[in-house]
Structure formats: C-alpha cells, structure tokens
C-alpha positions as CSV (number, residue, x, y, z in Angstrom):
1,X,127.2,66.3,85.8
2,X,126.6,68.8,83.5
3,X,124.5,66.5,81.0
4,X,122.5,65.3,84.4
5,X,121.5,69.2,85.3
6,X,120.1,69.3,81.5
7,X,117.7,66.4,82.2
8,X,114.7,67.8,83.9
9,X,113.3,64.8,84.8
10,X,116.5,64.8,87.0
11,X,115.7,68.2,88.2
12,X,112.6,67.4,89.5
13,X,113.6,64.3,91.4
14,X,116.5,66.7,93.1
15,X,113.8,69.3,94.1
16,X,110.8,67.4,94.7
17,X,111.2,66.6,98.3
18,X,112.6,70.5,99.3
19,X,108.8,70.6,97.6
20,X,107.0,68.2,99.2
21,X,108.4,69.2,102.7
22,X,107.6,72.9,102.2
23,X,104.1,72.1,100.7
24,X,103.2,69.9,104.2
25,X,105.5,71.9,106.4
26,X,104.2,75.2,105.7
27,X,101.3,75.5,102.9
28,X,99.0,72.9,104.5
29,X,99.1,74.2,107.5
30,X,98.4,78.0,106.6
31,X,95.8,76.0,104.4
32,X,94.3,74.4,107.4
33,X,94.3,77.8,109.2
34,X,92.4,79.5,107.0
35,X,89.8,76.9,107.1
36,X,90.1,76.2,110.3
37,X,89.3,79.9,111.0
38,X,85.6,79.7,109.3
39,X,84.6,77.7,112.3
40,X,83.6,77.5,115.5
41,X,85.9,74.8,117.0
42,X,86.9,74.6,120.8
43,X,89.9,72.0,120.0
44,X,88.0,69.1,120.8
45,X,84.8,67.2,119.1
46,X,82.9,68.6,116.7
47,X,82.8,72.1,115.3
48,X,80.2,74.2,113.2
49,X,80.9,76.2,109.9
50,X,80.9,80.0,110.5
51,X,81.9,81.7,107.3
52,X,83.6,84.7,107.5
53,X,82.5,85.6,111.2
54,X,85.7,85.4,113.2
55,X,87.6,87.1,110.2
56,X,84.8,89.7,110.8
57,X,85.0,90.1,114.2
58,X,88.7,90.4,114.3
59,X,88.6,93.3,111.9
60,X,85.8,95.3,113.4
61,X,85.3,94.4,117.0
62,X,88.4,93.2,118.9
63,X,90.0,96.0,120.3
64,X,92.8,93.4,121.5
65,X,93.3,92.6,118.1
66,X,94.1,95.7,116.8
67,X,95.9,96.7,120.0
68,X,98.3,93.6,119.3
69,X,99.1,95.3,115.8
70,X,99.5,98.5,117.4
71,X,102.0,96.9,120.0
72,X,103.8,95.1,117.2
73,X,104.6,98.3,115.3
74,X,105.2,100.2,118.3
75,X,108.4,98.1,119.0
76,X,109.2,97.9,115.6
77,X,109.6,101.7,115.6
78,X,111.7,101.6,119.1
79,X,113.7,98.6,117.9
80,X,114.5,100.9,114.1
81,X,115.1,104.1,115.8
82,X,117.0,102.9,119.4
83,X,118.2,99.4,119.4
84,X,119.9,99.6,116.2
85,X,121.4,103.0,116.4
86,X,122.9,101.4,119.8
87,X,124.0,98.1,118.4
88,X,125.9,99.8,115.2
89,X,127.3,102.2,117.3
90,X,128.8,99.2,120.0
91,X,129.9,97.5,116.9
92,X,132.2,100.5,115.7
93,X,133.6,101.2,119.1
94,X,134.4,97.2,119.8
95,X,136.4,97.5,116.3
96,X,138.1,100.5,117.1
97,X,139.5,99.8,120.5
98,X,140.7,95.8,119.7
99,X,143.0,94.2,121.2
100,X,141.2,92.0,124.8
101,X,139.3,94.5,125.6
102,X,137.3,94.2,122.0
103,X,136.9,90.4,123.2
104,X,135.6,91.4,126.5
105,X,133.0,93.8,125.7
106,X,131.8,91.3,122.4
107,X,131.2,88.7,125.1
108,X,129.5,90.7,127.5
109,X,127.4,91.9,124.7
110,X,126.1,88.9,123.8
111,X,125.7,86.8,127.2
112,X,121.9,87.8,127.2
113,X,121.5,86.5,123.5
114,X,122.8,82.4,124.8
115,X,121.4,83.0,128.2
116,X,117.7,81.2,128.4
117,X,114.9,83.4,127.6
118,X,112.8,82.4,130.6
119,X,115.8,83.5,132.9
120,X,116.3,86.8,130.9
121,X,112.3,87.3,131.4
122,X,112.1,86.4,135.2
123,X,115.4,88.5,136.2
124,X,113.7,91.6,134.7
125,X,110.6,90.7,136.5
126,X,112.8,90.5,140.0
127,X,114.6,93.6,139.1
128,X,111.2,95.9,138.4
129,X,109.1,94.3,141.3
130,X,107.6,96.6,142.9
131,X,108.5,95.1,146.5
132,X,112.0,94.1,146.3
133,X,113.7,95.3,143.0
134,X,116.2,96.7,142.1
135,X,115.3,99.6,139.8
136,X,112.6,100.7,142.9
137,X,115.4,100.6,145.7
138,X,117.9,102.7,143.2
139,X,115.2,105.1,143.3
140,X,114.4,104.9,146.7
141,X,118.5,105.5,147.3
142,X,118.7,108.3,145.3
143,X,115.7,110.2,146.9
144,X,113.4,109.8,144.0
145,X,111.1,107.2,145.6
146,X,108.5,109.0,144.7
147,X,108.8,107.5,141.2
148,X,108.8,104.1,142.3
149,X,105.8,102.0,141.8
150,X,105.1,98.4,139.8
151,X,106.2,99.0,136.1
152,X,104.8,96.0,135.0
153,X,101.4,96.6,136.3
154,X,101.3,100.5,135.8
155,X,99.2,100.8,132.2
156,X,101.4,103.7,132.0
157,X,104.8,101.9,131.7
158,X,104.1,98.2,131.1
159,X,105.0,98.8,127.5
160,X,107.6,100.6,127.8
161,X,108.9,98.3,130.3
162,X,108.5,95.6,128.1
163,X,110.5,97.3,125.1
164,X,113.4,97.9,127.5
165,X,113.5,94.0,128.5
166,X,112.7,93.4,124.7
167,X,115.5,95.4,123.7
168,X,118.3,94.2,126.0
169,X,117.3,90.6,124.8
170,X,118.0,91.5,121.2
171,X,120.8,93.8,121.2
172,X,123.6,91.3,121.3
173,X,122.5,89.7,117.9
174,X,121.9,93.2,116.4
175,X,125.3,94.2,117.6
176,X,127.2,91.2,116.0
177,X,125.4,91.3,112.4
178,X,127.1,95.1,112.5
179,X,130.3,93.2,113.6
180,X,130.6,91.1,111.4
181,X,129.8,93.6,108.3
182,X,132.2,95.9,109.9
183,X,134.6,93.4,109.7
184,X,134.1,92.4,106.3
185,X,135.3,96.0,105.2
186,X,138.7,96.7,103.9
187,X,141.3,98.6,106.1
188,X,142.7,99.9,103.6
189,X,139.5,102.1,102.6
190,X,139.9,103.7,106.5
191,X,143.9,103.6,106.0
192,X,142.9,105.6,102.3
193,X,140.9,107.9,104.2
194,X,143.0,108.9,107.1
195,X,145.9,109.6,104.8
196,X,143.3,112.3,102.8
197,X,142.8,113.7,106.3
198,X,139.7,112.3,107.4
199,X,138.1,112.0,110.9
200,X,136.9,109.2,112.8
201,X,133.4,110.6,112.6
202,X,133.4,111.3,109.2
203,X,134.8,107.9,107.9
204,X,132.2,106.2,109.9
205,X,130.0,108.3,107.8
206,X,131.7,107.6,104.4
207,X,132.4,104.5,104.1
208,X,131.2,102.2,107.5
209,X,127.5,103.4,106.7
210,X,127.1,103.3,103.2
211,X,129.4,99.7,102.9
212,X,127.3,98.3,105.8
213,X,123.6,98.8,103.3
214,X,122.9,95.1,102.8
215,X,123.3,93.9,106.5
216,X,121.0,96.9,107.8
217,X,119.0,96.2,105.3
218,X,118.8,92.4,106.7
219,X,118.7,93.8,110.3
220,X,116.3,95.7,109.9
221,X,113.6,93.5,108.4
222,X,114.7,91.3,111.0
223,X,113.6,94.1,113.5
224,X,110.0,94.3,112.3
225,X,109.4,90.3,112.1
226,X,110.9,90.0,115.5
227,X,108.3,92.6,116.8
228,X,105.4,90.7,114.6
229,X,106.3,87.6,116.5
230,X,107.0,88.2,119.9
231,X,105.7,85.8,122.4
232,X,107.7,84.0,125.1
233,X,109.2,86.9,126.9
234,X,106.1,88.9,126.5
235,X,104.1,85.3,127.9
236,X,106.7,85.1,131.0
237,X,106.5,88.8,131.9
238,X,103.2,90.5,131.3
239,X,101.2,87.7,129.5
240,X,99.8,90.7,127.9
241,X,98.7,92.8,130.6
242,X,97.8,94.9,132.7
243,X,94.3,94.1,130.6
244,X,95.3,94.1,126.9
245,X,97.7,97.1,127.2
246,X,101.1,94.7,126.2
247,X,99.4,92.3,124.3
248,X,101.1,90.8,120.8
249,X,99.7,88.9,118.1
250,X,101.2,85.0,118.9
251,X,100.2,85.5,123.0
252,X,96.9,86.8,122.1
253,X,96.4,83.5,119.5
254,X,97.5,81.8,122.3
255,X,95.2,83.1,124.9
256,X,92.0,82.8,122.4
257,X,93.0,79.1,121.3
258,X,94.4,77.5,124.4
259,X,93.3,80.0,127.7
260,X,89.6,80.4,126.2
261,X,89.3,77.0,123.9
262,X,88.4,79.2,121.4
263,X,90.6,77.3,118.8
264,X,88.9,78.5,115.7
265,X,89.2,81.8,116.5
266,X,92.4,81.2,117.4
267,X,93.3,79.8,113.6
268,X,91.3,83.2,112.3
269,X,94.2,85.1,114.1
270,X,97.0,83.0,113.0
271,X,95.6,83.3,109.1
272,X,95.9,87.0,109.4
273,X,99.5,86.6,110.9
274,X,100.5,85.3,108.3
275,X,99.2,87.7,105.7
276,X,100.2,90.9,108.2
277,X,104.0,89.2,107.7
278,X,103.7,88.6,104.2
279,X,102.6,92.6,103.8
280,X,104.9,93.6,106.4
281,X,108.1,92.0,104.8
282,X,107.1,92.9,101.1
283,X,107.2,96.2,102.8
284,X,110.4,96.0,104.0
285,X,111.6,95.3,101.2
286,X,110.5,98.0,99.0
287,X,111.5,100.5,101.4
288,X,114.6,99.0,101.6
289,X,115.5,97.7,98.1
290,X,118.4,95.2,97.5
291,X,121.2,96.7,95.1
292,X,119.8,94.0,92.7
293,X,115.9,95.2,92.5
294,X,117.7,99.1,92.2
295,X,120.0,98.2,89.5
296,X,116.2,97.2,88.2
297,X,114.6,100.3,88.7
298,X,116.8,102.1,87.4
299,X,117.0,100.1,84.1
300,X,113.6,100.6,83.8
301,X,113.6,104.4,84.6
302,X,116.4,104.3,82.1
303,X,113.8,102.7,79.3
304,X,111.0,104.7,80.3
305,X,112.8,108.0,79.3
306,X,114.3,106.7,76.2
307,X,110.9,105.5,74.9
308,X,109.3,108.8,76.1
309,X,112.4,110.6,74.1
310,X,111.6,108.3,71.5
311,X,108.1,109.1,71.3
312,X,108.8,113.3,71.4
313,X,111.7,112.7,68.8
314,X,108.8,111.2,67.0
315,X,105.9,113.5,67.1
316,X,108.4,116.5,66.5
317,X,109.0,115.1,63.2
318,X,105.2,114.4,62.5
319,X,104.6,117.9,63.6
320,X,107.3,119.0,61.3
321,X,106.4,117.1,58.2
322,X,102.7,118.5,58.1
323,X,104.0,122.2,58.8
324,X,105.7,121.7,55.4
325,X,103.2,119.7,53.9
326,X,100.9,123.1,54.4
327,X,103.4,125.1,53.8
C-alpha cells in the first residue's frame, strides 16, 4: 500500500474522477455562466453577444440588485448578533438541566429544521395574515389592534417579518452544532472549576466559550452563506416583495431568468454570486481565523521581529565600527 501511494501515476488515477466530477459539476458551469452572462439570451433560440452590458447594468443601474446584497447582509447581521446568541444560549441550558426534559426541549427545538420548508413558509404566512392570523387576533385580544395590519405587505415590516420566519427555520441546526460542541467538552474542566469556586456564569464564560471557537467559527460562516443563498422560503412567502423591498440574490436570478425570460441576464447575476460567496467566505475566514492559519501568523510575526532585531543588531554594530574607525 505504501509503495502504491509513492507511484503517482497511481495517484492520479485515484483522484482523477473526484477531478473530472468537480471540473463538469461545478467549473463548467460557473464557466458557462460567465459566458452565458455576455449575452442576450431569452432561454430559447438564438442569442446575440453583449459584452460586458448586463455585468454593467447590474453594477450601476439595478437598484434590485444591490437591494438583494443589502437584504443578504442585513440577515446575516440579525442571524450573527440574535439567532446565534439564542441557539448557544438553548444549547447550554438543554445541557445543564438533562435528564428527559434535555430530550424534550432538543426535539422540540429542532421539529422546524425536518419539517418541510414549504409548510414552515405557508404556516407563517397563515399566522401573519392580515385577515385571520394569529399574531393580528393576539393583538386584537390584548387591545393593541391598533398595531395590527399585513406584515408581509407593509414595506415597513416585510423584512423584518421575513428574518423572524428566517430565523425560526434555522435555529434548530444552530442550536445542535452548539450541542454537540458542548458536548464534546470534558466534565471534568466544569467539575475543576466548581471545586475553585466558580459560577455557572462565569464557567460558561471560561471555558464553554473559548472551547466552543472552532464550531462558532463554522456556525457562523454558515450564517452568512445561508443569508447569501436564501431562496425558497423567501420565494413561498414574499417572492421578494412588497416591490423589491425583501428581495435576495437566488429569487431575483430567478425572477430575471425564468419570470422575465431574461436568461442571460439571469447567468450575469448568477456569475456575480458566485464571486460575492467567494469574497464573502474568504472573509469569513480571515475574520475568523482557524487555530491553524493563527499558529501561522504568529510564526510569521515571530520572524518578522527577529529579522527586524537582526537587522538593528546589525546596523548598531555598523554604526559602532565607523565611530571608532573616526575615532
């Protein structure tokens, strides 16, 4: 075995067709995109070569466009700074009470996650309607029916809204990535700590926290590419409106390359999708190094300041030698 991993001929035979899947799979397509983007196809017969124009217009003039971007990174922000704070915070208090109950809530937690997506979407349209649902009725209840109204129509609160329904679809698989990391940590690190006095707070703070570092740092770039490629729920609930005001990057593709047989245009967007996720997760994970690429950083660090020691070291000598050379 270990004379046939040598043998690269052997190699290449093991990983060519990983490499010949991936190259027709995913490279020839973006390829095709790209291309596919310089023209002015409909989807069907024959199509004229545009350049750059759709990439163009995209940039500069389609306010939908950029609103999609602005969409994306508005529920990546809400997704960072609420969903996760929740799920983490479920998944500590489901491993500190145990027992059924821990079994219980876990399963509750994740019914929405295994449920169907378009009977998530349509039981959040029932419970906003403006008619019949539920959240209006509370309100009406309560005496606040002043404050009832269509929340999926309102350009006021159709994005918020959809962040909400967003949020509640996602938060079961946020919640068991923190589960299972929390899991993974030694008792006898909490058992350590409560001996030496420490609080429930505080060891959450100590050690759940800083031993949980590689899966938020998963969860997290899992946030942001979940809000770069939302589609169905946003396709089954608002379709993007009311006008463009809940709009995302793969409905809007959609819309322009299937609603509008505008399938050029379409490929234009889905070229720049790409690249926005390439950026977007390069980002993620600078922000958010591995322990690998900081064990990296700081080896270089380290190297930088011993060749800039180096280098003083050296010109104090060189400064030295000609004082008493004229001396």
């Amino acid at each position: 075995m270990h004379s046939l991993l040598k043998n690269k001929k052997t190699i290449a035979l093991m990983v060519a067709p990983g490499m010949i899947l991936f190259l027709f799979a995913v490279i020839v397509p973006i390829i095709m995109s790209v291309y596919l983007g310089m023209t002015d196809w409909s989807g069907i017969g024959d199509y004229n070569f545009v350049g750059l124009k759709n990439y163009k217009t995209l940039l500069t003039d389609d306010p939908a466009f950029v609103r999609s971007i602005l969409n994306a990174l508005t529920l990546a922000v809400a997704l960072i700074v609420i969903q996760h704070p929740l799920g983490l915070c479920f998944a500590i208090l489901l491993d500190y009470i145990g027992g059924r109950l821990e079994k219980i809530f876990r399963a509750i937690f994740f019914i929405p996650c295994v449920v169907s997506v378009m009977v998530v979407s349509k039981l959040w349209v029932a419970i906003l309607n403006p008619t019949f649902g539920l959240v209006n009725n509370l309100l009406d209840i309560t005496g606040f029916g002043a404050l009832a109204h269509n929340w999926l129509s309102d350009p006021k609160t159709a994005m918020p809204s959809l962040i909400v329904i967003l949020m509640y679809q996602g938060l079961g698989w946020c919640l068991l990535y923190y589960y299972a990391g929390i899991k993974g940590i030694s008792g006898e690190m909490y058992e350590a700590a409560r001996i030496d006095g420490c609080g429930f707070v505080k060891m959450q703070i100590k050690i759940t926290i800083p031993m949980l570092k590689p899966v938020l740092r998963v969860n997290l770039t899992l946030a942001v590419i979940s809000a770069l490629k939302q589609m169905e729920t946003v396709f089954l609930t608002t379709r993007g409106g009311p006008g463009n005001q809940t709009q995302f990057l793969a409905n809007y593709l959609y819309k322009r390359a299937f609603d509008n047989y505008e399938y050029g245009y379409g490929n234009a967007i889905a070229a720049l999708f790409v690249i926005i996720c390439f950026v977007a997760t390069y980002a993620m994970r600078y922000l958010i190094p591995s322990e690998e690429l900081q064990e990296k950083r700081e080896r270089r660090r380290h190297a930088k300041r011993n060749e800039n020691a180096k280098r003083n070291e050296h010109t104090k000598r060189n400064e030295n030698a000609e004082r008493n050379e004229n001396d």
